[in-house]
N, C-alpha and C positions, 0 to 999 in steps of 0.2 A: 860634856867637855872633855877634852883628851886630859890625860893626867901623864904625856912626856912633850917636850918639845917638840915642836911640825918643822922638822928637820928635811933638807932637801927640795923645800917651797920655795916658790920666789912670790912675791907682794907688791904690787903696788906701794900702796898703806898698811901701815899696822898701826893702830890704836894700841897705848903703850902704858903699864905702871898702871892700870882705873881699877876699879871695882866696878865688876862688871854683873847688870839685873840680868841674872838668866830665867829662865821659866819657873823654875823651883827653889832659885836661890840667889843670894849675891857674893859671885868668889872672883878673887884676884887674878885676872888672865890676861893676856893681852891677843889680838882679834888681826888676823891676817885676812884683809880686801885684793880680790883680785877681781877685776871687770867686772865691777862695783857692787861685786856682793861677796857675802861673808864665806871664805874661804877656810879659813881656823879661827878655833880658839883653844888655847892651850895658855897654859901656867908660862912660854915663854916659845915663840916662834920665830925660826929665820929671819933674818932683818933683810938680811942682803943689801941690796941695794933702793929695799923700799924706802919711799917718804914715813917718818917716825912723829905722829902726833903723843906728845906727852900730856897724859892722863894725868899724871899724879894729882892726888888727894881729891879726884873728880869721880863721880858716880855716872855709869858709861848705861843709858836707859834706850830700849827701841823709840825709835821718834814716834810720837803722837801718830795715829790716826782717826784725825776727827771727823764723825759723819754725820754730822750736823753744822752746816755752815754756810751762810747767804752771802753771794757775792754778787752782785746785783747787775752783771754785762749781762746780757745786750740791755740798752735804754737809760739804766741809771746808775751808771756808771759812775759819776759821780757822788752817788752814795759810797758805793764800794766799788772797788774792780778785780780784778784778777792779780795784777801787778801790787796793790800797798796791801790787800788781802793778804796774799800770801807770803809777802815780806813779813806781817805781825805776827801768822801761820809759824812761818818759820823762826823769827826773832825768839819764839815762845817754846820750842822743841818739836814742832811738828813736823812732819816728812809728806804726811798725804791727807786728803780729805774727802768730802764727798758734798756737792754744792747741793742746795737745795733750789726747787722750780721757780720760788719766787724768791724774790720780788721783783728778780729783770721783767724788761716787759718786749717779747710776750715770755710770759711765761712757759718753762716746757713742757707743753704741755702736746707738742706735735715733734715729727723730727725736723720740719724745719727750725722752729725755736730752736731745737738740740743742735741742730747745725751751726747756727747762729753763735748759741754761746761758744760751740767746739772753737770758732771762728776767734773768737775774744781769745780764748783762755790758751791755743797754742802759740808759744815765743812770750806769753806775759805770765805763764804760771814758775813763780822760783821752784815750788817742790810739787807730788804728782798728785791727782786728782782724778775722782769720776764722777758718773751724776745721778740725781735722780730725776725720774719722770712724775709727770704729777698727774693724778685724778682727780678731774673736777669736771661737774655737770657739762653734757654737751662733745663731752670727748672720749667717751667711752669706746669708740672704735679708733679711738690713736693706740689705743696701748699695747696691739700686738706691735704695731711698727714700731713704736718707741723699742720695747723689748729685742725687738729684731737690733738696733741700732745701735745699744749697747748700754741703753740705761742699768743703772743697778738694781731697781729698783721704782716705786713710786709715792709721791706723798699725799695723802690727805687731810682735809681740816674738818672736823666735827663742826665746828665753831666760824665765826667768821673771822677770816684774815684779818679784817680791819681794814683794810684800802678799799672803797668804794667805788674807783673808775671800773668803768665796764671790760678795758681791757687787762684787769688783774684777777690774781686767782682769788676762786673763792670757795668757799662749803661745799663741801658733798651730803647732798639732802640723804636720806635714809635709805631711796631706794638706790641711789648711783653710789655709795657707798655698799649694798649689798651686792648688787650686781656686778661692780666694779672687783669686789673681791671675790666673787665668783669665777671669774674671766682673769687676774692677777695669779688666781689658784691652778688656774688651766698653763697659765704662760710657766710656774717655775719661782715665778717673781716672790717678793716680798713688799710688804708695805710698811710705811711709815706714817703712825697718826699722829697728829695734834690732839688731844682726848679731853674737851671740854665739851658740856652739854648747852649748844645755844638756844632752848628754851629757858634754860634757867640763867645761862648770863645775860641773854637779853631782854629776859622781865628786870630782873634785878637791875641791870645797866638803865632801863628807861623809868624806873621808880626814881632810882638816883638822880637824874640829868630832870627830872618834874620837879625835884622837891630841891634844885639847885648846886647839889653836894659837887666836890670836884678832889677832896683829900686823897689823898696816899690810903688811910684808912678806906673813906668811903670806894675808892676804886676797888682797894683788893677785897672788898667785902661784896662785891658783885659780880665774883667768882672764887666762890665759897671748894673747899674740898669738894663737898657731894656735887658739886659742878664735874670734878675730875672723875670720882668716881664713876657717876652716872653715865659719863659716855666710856670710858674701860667697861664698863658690864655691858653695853650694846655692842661693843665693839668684839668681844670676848664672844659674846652669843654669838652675831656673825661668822666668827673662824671658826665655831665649833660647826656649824652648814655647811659654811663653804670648804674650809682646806684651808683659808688661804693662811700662810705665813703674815706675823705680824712683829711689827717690830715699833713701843709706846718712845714716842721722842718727850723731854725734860716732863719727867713725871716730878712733881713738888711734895705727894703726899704717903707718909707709908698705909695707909689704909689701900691710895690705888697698887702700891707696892706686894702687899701682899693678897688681893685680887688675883693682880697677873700671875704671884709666884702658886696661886692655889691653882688655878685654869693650868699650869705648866703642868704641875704634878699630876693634873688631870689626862694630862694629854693632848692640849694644845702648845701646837708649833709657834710659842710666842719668848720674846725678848722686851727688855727696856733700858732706858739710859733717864740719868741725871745730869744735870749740869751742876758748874762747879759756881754757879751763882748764887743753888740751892743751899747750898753747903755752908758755903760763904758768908753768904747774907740774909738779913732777916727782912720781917716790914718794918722794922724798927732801922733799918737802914733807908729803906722806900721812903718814908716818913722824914730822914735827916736830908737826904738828898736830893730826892724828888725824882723827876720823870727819865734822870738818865738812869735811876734803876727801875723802871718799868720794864713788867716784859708779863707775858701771859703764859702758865696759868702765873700769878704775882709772887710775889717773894713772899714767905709762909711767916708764924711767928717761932721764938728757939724754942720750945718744945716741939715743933713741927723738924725745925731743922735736926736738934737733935736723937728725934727717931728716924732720920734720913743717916744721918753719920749710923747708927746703930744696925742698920739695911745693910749696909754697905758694909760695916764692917761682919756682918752674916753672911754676905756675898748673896744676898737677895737682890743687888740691884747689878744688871749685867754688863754697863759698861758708861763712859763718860763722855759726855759729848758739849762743847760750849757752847751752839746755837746763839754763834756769832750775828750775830745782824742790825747793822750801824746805820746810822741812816745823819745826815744834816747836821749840824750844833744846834740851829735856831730852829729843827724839829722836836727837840726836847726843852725847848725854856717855857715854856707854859706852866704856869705854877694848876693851871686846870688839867690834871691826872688823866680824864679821859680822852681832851682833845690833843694832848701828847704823843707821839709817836712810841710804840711802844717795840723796845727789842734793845738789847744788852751788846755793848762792845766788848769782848768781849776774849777772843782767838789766843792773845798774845800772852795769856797769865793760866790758861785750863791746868799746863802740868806744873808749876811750881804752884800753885793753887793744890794743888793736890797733895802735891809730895810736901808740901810744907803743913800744912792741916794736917794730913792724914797719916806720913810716917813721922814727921819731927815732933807733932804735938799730939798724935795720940799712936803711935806705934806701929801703924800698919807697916807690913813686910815690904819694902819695894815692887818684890815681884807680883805680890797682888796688886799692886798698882799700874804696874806696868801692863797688868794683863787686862785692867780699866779702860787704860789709855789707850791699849796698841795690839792686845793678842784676843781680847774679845770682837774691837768694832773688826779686825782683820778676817776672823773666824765665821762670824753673824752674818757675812756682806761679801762675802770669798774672797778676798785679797788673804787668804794664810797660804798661798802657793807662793808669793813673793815675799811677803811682810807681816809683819805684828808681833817678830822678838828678835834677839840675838841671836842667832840658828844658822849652822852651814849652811849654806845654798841660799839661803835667804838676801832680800836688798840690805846693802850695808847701810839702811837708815838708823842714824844713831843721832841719841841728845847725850851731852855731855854737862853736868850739874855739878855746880859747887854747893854740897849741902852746906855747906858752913858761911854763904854770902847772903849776908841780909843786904836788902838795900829797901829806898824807898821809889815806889813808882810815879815818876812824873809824865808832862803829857811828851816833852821833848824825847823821850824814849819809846814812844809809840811808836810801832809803824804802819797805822791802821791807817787812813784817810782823814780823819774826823776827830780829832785828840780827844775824845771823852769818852770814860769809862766809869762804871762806880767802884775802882781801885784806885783809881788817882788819892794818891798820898798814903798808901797804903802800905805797911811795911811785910814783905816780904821773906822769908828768913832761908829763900836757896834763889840760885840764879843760874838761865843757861849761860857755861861757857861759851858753847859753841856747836852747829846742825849741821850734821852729814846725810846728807839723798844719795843714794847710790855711790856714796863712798869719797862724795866731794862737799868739802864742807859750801855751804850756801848761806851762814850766818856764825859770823864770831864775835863776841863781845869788843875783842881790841879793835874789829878792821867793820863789823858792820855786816851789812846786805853783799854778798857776793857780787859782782857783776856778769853774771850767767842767768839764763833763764831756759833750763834743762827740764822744768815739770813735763813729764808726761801720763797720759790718759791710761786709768786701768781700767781690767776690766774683768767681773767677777766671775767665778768659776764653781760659785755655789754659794746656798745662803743658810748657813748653819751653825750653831754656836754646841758647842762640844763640853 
């Protein structure tokens, strides 16, 4: 940060009066935007004739980049879409995301799917976005072209998705999972796993659904930890053959936690995320609420959770992702746990979820938070040539937080598709003010959802976490 005034500038915007999360620290500046990216920061910058948003008593954070999030164009659309998706995206302090292959159908699983959703998502995304491609049985020669295309990336499932029509994704058996990451290794790529072991959730699952069981309890007990674990160790062995970059999506256990962070220091090219569900909630929430907190692998019990906060606060866990994915109302009312839909809404609540748990109630720095939120998934997935802090040159994506607004969450304040969430009625104790993309705001508390729809397509320029 300069330490005199950025004298002789002219500005657009200035972000004015915050406390501002920088990489290393949180200090008083105010933030000069020119052709929507960050031009200064200094202790006080020419105003000129810029537009002056006033910070005061606001905490000025890089916007969220979450890369974990289903928005379900092309096909089911009315699950989710690109348009109330990104509105909660954004309502919640995000700037950018990264969609996962399913559950649209067809899933991306070729580039014309990719095309398809590109289709959906340009004029209806509020803030910007890119994608992954997915590896599943049967498609193993899409994935140079996908890569050619612009995917970030690709995902797979150990385990079964859960949707049984034929034209949805599904498992990658053992050998299309090695082979795939052999070929993934060759392309540059990185991959994203799902890391459950489905011999063991689906003996367990069909003992259960024999002997009639449908609880909260008996669900999450038919994907036990060593479910998680067992596929991280196959999967771990794999990258150590092949090459290939890995990257574990909502790990629940620190056992698999510190797996991955062992195989790191060994010398595999690997990352992970948590979500803020984990964190969050328990099975003892699962249990009160029912199937809208379902999600795989299940919500753990508080000692589980709290050696996940304990990860994290060691910086064992590399970055934070929601693994958004909403689906119907009347796909969650089943008081039967398994024939539920399973998957957390989610988007709207990741960073005040964070920054309220993690700095207001147990201390974390902001800037390591921010580097959860926004300068790790940037770095891991290459978006840090544009995004993922406060940084000259950088997109002037900004969340702006009033740490000192509790509020309660209702469904009227959504802006997901599908008003249910397991936060409903939840108190809260920070709020966003207001989300800047490229230096225009796109959501404020007093005025709403912007009427623009400016998101555009990134696309990555390496996959590395630093």
């Amino acid at each position: 940060m300069r330490t005199r005034s950025a004298a002789g500038q002219s500005y657009e915007l200035v972000i004015a009066n915050g406390e501002v999360v920088l990489e290393d620290r949180v200090a008083r500046a105010e933030i000069g935007i020119r052709d929507g990216r960050i031009a200064a920061i200094a202790p006080s910058v020419e105003r000129g004739g810029a537009r002056i948003v006033d910070a005061a008593g606001l905490v000025v954070m890089p916007g969220m980049i979450d890369a974990h999030v289903h928005l379900n164009e092309p096909g089911l659309g009315h699950w989710e879409g690109f348009v109330t998706g990104t509105n909660a995206l954004a309502a919640g302090g995000c700037t950018a995301f990264i969609d996962m292959p399913l559950n649209g159908i067809p899933p991306t699983v070729t580039v014309d799917a990719l095309e398809r959703k590109r289709k959906r998502a340009a004029g209806a995304a509020l803030i910007d976005y890119a994608f992954w491609g997915g590896l599943m049985p049967g498609y193993l020669g899409e994935l140079p072209a996908l890569a050619e295309a612009g995917v970030v990336g690709f995902k797979a499932f150990m385990s079964s998705p859960g949707d049984e029509d034929e034209d949805a994704f599904r498992r990658s058996d053992d050998g299309t999972l090695l082979e795939g990451m052999k070929r993934i290794a060759e392309l540059g790529k990185i991959l994203v796993l799902h890391a459950e072991d489905e011999s063991i959730v689906a003996r367990l699952t069909a003992i259960a659904r024999a002997e009639g069981r449908q609880s909260a309890a008996d669900y999450a007990a038919t994907r036990p930890v060593e479910a998680e674990t067992e596929a991280v160790g196959k999967a771990l062995n794999y990258a150590k053959q092949t090459g290939c970059r890995l990257h574990f999506a909502h790990i629940s256990s620190e056992a698999a936690v510190r797996m991955i962070g062992a195989a790191r220091l060994a010398g595999v090219d690997v990352s992970l995320e948590t979500c803020p569900h984990y964190l969050a909630l328990t099975d003892e929430d699962l249990a009160r609420l029912g199937a809208v907190a379902k999600c795989a692998p299940p919500l753990r019990g508080p000692q589980e959770r709290a050696k996940l906060w304990q990860c994290l606060e060691r910086g064992e866990i590399d970055l934070i992702a929601s693994d958004h994915s909403p689906c119907p109302g009347e796909l969650k009312q089943s008081s039967d746990l398994f024939a539920a839909w399973g998957g957390i809404a989610g988007a709207q609540s990741s960073l005040t979820l964070l920054v309220d748990e993690g700095h207001r109630k147990r201390g974390m720095p902001l800037s390591a938070i921010s580097r959860l939120l926004a300068g790790a998934p940037a770095a891991r997935f290459g978006l840090d040539g544009r995004k993922g802090a406060i940084k000259e040159g950088l997109d002037a994506d900004l969340a702006l937080i009033d740490l000192n607004r509790k509020y309660r969450l209702t469904a009227e304040q959504l802006q997901h598709r599908h008003k249910h969430t397991p936060y409903l009625d939840r108190e809260i104790g920070c709020k966003v003010a207001s989300t800047l993309l490229r230096g225009t705001i796109v959501y404020a508390e007093q005025d709403g959802i912007a009427p623009i729809r400016n998101g555009r397509e990134l696309h990555a320029i390496g996959t590395r976490l630093e």
